[in-house]
PDB file of N, CA, C, O and CB in Angstrom:
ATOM      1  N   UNK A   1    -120.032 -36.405   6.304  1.00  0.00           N
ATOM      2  CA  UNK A   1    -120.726 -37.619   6.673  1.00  0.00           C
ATOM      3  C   UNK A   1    -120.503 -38.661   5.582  1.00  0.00           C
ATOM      4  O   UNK A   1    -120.392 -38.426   4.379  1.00  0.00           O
ATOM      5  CB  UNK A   1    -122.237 -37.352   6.894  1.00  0.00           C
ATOM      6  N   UNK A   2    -120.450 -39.963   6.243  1.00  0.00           N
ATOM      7  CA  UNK A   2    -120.438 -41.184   4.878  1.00  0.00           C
ATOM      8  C   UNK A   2    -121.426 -41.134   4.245  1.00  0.00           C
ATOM      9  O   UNK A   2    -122.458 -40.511   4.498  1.00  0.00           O
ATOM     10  CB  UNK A   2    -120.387 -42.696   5.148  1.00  0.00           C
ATOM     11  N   UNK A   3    -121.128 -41.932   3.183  1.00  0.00           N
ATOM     12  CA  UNK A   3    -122.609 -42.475   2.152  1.00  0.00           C
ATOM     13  C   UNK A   3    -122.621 -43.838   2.843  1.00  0.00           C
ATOM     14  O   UNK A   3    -121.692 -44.096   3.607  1.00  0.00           O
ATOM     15  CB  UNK A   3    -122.406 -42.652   0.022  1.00  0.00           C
ATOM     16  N   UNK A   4    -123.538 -44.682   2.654  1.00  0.00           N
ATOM     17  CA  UNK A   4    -123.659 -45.857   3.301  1.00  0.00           C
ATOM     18  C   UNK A   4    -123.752 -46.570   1.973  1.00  0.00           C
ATOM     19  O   UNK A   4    -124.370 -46.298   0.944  1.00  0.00           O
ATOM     20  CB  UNK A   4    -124.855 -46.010   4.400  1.00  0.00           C
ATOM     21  N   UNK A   5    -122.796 -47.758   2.372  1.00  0.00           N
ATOM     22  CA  UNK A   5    -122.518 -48.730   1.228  1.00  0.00           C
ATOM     23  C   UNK A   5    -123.803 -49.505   1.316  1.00  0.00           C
ATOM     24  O   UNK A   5    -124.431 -49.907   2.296  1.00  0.00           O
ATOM     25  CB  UNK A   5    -121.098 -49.706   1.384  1.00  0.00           C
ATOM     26  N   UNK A   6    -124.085 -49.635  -0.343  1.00  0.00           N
ATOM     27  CA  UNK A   6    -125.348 -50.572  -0.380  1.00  0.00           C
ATOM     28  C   UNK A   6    -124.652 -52.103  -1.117  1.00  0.00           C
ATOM     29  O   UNK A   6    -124.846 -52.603  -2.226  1.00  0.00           O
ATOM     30  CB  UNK A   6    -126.812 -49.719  -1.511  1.00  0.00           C
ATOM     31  N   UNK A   7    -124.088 -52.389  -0.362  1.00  0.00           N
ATOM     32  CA  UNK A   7    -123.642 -54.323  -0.965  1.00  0.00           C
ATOM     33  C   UNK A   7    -124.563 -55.131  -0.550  1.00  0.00           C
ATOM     34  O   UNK A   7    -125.357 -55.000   0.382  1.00  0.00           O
ATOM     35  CB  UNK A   7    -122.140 -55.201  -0.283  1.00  0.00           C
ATOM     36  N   UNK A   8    -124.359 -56.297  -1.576  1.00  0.00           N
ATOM     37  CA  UNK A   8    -125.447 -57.259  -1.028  1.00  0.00           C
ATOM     38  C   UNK A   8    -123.809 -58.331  -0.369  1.00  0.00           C
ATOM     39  O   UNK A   8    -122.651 -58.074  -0.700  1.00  0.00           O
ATOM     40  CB  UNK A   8    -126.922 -58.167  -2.673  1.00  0.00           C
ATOM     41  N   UNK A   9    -124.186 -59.336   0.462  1.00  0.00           N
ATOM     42  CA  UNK A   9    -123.606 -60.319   1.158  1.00  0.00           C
ATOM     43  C   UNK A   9    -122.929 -60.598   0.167  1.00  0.00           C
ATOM     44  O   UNK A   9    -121.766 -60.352   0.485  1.00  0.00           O
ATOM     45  CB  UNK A   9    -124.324 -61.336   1.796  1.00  0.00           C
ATOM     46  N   UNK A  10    -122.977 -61.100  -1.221  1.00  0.00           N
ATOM     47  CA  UNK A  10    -122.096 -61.766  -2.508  1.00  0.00           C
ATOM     48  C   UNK A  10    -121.299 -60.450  -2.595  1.00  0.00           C
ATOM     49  O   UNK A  10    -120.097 -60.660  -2.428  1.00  0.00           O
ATOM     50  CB  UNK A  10    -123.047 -62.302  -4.179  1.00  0.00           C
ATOM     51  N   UNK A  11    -121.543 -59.425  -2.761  1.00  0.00           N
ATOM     52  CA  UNK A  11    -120.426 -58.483  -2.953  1.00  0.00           C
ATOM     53  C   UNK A  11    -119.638 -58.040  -1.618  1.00  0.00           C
ATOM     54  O   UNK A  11    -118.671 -57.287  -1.740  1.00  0.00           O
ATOM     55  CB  UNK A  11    -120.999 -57.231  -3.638  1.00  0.00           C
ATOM     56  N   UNK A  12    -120.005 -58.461  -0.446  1.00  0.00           N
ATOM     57  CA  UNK A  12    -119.248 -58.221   0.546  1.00  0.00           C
ATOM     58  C   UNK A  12    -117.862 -59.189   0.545  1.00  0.00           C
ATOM     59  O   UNK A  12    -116.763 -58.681   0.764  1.00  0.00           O
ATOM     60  CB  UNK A  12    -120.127 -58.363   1.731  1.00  0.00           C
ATOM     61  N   UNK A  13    -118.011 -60.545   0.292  1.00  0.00           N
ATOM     62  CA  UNK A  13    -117.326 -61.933  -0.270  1.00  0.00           C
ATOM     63  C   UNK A  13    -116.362 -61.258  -0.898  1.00  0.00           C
ATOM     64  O   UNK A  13    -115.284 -60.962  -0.383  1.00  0.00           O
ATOM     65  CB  UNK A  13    -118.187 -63.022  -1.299  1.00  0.00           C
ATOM     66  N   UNK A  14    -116.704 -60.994  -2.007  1.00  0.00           N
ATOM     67  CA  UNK A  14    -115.930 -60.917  -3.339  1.00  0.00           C
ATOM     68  C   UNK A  14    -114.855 -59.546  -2.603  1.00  0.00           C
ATOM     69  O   UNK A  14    -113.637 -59.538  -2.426  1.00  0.00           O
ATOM     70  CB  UNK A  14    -117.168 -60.447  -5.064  1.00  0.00           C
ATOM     71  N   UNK A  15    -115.973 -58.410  -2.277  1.00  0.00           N
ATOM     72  CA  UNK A  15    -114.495 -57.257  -1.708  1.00  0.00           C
ATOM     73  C   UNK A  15    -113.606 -57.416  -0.940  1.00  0.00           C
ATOM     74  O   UNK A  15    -112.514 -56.847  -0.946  1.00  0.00           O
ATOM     75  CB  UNK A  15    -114.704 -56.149  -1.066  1.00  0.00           C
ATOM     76  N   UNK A  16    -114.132 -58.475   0.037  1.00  0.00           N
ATOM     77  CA  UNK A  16    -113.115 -59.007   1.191  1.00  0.00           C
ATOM     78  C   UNK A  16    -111.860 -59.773   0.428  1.00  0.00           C
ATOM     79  O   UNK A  16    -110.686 -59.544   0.720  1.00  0.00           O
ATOM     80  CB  UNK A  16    -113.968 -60.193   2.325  1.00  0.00           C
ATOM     81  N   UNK A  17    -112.364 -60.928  -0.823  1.00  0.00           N
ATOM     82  CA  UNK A  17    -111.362 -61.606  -1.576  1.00  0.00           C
ATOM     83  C   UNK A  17    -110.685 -60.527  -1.934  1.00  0.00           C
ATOM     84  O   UNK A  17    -109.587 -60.338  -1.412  1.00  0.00           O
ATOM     85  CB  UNK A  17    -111.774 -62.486  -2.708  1.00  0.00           C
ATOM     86  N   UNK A  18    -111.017 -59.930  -2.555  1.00  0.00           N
ATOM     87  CA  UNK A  18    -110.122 -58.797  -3.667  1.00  0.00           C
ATOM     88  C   UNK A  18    -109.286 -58.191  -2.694  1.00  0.00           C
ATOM     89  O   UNK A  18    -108.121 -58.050  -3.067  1.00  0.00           O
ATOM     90  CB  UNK A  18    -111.101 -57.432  -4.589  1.00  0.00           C
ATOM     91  N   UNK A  19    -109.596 -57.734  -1.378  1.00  0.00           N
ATOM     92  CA  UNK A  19    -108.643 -57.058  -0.619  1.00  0.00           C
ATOM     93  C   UNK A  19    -107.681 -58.059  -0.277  1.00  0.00           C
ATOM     94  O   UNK A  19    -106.575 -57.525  -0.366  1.00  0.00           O
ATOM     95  CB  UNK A  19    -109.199 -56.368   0.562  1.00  0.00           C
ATOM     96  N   UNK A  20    -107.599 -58.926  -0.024  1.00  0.00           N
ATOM     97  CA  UNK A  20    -107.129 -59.924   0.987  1.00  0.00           C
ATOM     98  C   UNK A  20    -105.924 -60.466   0.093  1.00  0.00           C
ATOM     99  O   UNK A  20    -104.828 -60.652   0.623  1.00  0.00           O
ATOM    100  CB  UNK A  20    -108.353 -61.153   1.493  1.00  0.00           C
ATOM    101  N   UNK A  21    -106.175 -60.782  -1.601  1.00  0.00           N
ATOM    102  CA  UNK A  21    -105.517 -60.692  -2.533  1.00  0.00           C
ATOM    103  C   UNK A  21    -104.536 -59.985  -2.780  1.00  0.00           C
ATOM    104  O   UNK A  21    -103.330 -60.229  -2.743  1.00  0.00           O
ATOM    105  CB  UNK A  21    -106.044 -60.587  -3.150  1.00  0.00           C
ATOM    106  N   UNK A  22    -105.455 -58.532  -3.194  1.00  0.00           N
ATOM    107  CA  UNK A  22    -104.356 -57.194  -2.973  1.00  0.00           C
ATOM    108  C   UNK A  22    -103.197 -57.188  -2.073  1.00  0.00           C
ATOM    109  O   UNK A  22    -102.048 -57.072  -2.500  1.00  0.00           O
ATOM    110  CB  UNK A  22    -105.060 -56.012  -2.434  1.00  0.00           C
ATOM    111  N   UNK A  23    -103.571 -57.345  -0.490  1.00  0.00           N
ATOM    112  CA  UNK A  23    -102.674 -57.300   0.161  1.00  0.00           C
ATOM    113  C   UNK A  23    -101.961 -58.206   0.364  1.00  0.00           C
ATOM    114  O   UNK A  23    -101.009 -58.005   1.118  1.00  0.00           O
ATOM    115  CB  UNK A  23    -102.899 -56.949   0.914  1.00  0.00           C
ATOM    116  N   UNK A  24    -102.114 -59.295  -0.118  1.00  0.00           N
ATOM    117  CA  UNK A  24    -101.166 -60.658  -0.275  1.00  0.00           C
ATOM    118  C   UNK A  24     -99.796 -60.410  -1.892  1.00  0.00           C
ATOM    119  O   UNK A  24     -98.648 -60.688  -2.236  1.00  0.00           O
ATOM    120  CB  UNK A  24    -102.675 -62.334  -0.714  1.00  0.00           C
ATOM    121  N   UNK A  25    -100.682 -59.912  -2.214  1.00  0.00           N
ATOM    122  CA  UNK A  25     -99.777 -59.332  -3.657  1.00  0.00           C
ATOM    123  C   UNK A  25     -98.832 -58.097  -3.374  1.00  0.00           C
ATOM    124  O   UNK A  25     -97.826 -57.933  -4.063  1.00  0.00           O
ATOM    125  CB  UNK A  25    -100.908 -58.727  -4.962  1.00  0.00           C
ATOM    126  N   UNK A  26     -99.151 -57.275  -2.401  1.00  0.00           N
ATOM    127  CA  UNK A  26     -98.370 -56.369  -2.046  1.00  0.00           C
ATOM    128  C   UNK A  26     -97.079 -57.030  -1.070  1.00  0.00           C
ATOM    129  O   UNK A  26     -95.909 -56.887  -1.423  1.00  0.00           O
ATOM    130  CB  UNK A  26     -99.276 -55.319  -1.390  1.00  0.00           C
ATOM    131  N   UNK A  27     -97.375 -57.608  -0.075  1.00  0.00           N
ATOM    132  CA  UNK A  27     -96.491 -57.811   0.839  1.00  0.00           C
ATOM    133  C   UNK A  27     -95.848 -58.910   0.060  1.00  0.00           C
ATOM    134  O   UNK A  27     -94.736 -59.141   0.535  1.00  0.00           O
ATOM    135  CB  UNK A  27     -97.013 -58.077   2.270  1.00  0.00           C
ATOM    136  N   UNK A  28     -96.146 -59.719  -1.019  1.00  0.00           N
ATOM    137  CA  UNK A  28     -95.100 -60.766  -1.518  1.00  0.00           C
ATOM    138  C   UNK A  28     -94.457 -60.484  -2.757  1.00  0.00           C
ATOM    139  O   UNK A  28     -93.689 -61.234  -3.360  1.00  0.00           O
ATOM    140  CB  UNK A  28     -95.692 -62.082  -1.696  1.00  0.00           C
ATOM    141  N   UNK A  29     -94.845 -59.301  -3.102  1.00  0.00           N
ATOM    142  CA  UNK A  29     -93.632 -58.509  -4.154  1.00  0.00           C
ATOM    143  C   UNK A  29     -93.152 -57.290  -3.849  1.00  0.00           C
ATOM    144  O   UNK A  29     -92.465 -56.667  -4.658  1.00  0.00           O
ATOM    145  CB  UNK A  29     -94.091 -58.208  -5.557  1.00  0.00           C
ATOM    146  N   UNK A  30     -93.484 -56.777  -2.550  1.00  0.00           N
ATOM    147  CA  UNK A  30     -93.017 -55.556  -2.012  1.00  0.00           C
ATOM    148  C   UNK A  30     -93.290 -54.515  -2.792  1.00  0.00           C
ATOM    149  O   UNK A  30     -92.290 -53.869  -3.109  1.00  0.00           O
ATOM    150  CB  UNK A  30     -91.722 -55.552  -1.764  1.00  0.00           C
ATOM    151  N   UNK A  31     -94.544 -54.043  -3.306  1.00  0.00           N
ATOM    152  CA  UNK A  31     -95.134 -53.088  -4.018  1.00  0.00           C
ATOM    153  C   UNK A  31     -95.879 -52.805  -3.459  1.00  0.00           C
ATOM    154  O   UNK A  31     -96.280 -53.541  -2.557  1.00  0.00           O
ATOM    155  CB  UNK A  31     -95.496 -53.199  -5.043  1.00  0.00           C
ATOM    156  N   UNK A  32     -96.752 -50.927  -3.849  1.00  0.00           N
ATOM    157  CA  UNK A  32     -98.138 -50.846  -3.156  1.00  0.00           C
ATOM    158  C   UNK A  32     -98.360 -50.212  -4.053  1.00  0.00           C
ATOM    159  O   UNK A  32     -97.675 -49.888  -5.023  1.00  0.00           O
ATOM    160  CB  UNK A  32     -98.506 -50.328  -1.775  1.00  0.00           C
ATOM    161  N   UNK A  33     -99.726 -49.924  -3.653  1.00  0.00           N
ATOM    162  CA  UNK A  33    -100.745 -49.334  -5.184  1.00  0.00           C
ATOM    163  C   UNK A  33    -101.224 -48.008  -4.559  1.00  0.00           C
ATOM    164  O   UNK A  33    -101.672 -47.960  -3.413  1.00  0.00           O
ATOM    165  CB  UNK A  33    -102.464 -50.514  -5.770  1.00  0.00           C
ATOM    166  N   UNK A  34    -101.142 -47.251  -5.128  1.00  0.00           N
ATOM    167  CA  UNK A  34    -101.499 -46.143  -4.682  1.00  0.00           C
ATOM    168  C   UNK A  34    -100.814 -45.705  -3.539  1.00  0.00           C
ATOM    169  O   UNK A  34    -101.488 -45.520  -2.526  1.00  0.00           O
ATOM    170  CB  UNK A  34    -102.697 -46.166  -4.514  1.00  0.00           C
ATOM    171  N   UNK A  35     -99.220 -45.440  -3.492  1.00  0.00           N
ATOM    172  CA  UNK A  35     -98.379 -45.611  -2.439  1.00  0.00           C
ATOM    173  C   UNK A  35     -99.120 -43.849  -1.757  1.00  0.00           C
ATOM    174  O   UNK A  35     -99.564 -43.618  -0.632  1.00  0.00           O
ATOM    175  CB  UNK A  35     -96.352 -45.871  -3.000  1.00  0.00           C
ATOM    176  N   UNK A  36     -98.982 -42.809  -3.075  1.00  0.00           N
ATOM    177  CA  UNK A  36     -99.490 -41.543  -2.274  1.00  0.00           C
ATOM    178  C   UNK A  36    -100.661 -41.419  -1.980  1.00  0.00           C
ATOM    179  O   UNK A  36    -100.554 -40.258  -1.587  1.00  0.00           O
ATOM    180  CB  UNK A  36     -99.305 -40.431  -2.805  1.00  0.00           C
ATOM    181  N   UNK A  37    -101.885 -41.682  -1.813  1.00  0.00           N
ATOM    182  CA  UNK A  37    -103.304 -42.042  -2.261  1.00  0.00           C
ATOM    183  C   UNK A  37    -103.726 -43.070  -1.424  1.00  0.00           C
ATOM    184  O   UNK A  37    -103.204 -43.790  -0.573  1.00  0.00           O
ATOM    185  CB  UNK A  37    -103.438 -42.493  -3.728  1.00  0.00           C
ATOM    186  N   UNK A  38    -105.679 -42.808  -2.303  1.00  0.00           N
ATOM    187  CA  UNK A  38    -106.158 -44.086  -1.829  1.00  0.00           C
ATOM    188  C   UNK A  38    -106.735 -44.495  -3.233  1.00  0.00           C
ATOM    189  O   UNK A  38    -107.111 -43.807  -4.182  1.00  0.00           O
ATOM    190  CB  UNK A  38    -107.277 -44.040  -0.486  1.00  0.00           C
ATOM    191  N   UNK A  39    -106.664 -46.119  -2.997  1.00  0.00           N
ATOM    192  CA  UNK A  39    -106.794 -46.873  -4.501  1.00  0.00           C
ATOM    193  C   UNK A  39    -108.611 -47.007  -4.610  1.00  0.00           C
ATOM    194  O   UNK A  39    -109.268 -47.261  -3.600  1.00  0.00           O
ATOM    195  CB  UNK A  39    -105.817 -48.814  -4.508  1.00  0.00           C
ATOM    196  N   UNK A  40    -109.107 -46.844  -5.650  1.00  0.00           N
ATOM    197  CA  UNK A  40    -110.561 -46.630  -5.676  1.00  0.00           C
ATOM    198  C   UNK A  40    -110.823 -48.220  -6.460  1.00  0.00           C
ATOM    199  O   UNK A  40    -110.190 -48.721  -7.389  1.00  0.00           O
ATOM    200  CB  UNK A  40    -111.122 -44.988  -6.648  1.00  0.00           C
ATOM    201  N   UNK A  41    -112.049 -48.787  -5.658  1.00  0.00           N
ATOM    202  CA  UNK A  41    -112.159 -50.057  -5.919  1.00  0.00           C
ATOM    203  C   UNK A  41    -113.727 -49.883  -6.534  1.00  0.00           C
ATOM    204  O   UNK A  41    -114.536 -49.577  -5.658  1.00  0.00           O
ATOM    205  CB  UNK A  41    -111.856 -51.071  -4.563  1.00  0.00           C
ATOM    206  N   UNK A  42    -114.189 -50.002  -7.650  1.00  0.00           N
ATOM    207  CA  UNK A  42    -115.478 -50.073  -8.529  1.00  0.00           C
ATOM    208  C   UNK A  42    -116.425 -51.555  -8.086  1.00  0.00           C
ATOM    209  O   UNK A  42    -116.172 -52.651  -8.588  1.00  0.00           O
ATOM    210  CB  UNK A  42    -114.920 -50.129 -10.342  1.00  0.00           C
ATOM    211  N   UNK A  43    -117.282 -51.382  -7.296  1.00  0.00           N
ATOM    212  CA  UNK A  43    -118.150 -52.624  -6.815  1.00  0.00           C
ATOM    213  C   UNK A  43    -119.870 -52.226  -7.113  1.00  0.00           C
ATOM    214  O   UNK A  43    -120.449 -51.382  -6.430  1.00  0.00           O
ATOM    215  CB  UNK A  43    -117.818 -52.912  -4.935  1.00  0.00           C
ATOM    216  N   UNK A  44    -120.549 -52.992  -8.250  1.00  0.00           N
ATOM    217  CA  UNK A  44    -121.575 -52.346  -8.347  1.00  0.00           C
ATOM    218  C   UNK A  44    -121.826 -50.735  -8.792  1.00  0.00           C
ATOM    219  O   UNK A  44    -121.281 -50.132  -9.717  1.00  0.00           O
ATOM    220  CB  UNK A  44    -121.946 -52.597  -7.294  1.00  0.00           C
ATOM    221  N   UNK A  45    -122.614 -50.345  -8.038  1.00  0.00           N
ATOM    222  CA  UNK A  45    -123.101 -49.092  -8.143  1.00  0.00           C
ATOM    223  C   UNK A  45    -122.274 -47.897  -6.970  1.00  0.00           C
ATOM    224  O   UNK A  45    -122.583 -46.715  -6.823  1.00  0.00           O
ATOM    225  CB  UNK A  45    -124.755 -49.308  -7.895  1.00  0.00           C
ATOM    226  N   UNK A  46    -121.060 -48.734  -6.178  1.00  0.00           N
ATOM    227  CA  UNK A  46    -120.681 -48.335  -5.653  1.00  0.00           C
ATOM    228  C   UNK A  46    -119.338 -48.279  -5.994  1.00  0.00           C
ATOM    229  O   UNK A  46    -118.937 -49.237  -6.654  1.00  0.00           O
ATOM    230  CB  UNK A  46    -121.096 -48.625  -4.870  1.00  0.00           C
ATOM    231  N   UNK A  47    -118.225 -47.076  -5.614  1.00  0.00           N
ATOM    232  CA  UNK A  47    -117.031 -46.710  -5.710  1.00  0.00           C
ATOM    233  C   UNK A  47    -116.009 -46.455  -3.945  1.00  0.00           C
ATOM    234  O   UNK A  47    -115.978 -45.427  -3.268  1.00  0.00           O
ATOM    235  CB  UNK A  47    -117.296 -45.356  -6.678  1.00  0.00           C
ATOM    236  N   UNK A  48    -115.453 -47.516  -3.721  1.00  0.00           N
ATOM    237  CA  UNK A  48    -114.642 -47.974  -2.306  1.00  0.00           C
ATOM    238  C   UNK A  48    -113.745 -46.810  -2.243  1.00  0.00           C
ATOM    239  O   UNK A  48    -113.339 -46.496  -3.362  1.00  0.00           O
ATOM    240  CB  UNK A  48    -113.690 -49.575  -2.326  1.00  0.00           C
ATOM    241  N   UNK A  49    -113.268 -46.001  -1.193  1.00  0.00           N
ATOM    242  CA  UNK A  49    -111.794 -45.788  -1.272  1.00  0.00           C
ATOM    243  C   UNK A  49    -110.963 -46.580  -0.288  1.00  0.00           C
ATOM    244  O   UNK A  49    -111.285 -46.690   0.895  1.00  0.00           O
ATOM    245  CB  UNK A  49    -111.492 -44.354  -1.066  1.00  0.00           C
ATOM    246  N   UNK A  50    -109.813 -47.162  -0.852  1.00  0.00           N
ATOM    247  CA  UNK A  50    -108.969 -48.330  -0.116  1.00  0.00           C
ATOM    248  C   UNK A  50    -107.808 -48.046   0.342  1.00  0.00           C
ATOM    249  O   UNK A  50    -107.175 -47.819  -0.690  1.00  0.00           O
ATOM    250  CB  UNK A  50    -108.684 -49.421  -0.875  1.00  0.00           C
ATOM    251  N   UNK A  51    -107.008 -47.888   1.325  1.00  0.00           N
ATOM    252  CA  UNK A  51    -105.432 -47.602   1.749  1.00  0.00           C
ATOM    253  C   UNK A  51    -105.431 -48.352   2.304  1.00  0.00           C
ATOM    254  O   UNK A  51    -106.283 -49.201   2.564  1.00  0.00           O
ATOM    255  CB  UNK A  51    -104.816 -46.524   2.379  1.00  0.00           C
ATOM    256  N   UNK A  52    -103.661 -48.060   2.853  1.00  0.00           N
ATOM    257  CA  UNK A  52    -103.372 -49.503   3.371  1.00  0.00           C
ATOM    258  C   UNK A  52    -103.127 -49.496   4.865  1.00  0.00           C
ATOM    259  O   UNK A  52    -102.368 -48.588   5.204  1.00  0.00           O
ATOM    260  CB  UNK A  52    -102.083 -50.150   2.650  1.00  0.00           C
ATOM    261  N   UNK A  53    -103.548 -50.234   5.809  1.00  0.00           N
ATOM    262  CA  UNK A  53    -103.341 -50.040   7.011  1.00  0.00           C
ATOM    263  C   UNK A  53    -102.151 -51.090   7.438  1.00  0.00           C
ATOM    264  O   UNK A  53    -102.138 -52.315   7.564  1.00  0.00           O
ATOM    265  CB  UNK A  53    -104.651 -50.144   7.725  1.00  0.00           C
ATOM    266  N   UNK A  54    -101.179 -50.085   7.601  1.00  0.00           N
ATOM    267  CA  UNK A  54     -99.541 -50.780   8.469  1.00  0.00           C
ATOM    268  C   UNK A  54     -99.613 -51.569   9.639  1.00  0.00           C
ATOM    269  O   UNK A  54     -98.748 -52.153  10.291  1.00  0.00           O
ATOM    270  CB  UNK A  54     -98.499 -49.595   9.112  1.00  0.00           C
ATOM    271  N   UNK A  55    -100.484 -51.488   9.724  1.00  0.00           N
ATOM    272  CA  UNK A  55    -100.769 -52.101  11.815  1.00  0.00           C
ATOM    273  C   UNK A  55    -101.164 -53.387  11.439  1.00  0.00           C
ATOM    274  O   UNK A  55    -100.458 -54.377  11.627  1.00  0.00           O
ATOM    275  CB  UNK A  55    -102.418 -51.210  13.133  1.00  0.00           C
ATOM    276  N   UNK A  56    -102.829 -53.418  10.646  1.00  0.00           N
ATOM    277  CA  UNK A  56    -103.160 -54.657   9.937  1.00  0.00           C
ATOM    278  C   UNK A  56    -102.372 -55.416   8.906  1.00  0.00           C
ATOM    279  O   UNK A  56    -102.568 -56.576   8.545  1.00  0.00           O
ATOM    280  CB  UNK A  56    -104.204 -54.426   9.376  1.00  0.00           C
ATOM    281  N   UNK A  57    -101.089 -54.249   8.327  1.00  0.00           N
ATOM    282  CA  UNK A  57    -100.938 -54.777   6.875  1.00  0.00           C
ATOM    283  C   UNK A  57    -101.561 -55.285   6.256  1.00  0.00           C
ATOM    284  O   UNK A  57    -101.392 -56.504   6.229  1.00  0.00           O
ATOM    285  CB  UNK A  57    -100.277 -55.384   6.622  1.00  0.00           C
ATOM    286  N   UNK A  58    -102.336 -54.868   5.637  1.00  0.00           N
ATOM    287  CA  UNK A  58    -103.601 -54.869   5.149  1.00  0.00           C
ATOM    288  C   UNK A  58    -104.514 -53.743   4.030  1.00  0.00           C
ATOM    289  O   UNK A  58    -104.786 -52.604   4.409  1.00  0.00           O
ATOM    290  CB  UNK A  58    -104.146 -54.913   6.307  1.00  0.00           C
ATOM    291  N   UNK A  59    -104.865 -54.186   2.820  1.00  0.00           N
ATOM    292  CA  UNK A  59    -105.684 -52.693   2.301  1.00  0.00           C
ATOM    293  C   UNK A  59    -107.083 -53.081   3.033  1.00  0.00           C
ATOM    294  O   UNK A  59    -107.553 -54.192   3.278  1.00  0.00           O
ATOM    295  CB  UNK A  59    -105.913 -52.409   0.208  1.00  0.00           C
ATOM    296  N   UNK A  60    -107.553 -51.864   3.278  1.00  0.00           N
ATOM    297  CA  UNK A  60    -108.830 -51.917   4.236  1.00  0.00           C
ATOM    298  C   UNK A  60    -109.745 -50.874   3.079  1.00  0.00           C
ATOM    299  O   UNK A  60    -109.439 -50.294   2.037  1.00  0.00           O
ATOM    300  CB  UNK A  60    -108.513 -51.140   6.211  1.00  0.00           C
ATOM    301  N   UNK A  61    -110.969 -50.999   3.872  1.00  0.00           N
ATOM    302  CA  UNK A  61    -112.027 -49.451   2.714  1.00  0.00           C
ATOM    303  C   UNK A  61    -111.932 -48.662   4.104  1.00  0.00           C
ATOM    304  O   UNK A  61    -112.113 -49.047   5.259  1.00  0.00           O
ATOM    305  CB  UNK A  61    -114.465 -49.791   1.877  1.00  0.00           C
ATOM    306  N   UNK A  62    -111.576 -47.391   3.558  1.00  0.00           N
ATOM    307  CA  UNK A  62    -111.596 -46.077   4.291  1.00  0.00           C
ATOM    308  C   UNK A  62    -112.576 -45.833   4.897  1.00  0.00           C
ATOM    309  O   UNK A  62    -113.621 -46.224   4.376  1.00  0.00           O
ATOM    310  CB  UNK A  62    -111.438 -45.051   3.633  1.00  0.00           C
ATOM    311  N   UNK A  63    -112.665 -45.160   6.118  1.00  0.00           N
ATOM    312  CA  UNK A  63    -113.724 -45.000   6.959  1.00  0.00           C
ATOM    313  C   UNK A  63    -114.246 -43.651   6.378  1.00  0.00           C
ATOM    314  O   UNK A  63    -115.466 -43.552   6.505  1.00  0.00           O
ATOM    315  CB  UNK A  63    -113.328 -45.024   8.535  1.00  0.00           C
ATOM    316  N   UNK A  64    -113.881 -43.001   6.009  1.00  0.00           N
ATOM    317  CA  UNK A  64    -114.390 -41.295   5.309  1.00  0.00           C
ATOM    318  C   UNK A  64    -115.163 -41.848   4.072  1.00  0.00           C
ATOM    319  O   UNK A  64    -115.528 -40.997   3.260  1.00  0.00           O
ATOM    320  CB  UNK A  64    -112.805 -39.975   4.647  1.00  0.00           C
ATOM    321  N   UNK A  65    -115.432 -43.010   3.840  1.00  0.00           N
ATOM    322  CA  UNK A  65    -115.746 -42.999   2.231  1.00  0.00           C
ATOM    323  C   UNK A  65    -117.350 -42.498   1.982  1.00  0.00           C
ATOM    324  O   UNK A  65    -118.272 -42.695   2.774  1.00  0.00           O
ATOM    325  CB  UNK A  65    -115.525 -44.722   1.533  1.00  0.00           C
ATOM    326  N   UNK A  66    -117.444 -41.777   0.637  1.00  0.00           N
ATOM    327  CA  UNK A  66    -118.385 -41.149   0.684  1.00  0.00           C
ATOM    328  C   UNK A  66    -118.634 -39.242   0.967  1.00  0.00           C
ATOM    329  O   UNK A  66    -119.531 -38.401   0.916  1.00  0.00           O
ATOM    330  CB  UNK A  66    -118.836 -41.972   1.512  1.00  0.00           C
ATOM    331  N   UNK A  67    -117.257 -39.349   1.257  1.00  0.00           N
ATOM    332  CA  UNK A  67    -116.939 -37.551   2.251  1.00  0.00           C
ATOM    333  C   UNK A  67    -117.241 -37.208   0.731  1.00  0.00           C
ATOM    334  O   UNK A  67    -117.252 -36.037   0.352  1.00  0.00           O
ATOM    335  CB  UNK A  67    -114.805 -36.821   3.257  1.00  0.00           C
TER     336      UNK A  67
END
């Protein structure tokens, strides 16, 4: 079962920037982060796990997070 993320609205902002970044930085230097893996993003009191979704191209937060 997940843990349920406790963000407030300002940290929802900021993770959405940071992803949106990330994946703008990936697709315009053709790199990925955590190519075998998922990249762990530190927000608060909380710890994200992030991969990248090919369909969206896109790093997204994992739906298992918390397992």
């Amino acid at each position: 079962m997940s843990a349920p993320l406790n963000l407030t609205a300002e940290q929802l902002r900021t993770l959405a920037t940071a992803l949106d970044e990330l994946s703008e930085t990936a697709k315009t230097h053709h790199v990925s982060f955590a190519p075998s893996g998922f990249l762990e993003i530190g927000l608060g009191d909380n710890t994200l796990s992030v991969g990248w979704d090919a369909e969206a191209e896109a790093y997204v937060i994992d739906d298992r997070n918390g397992e």
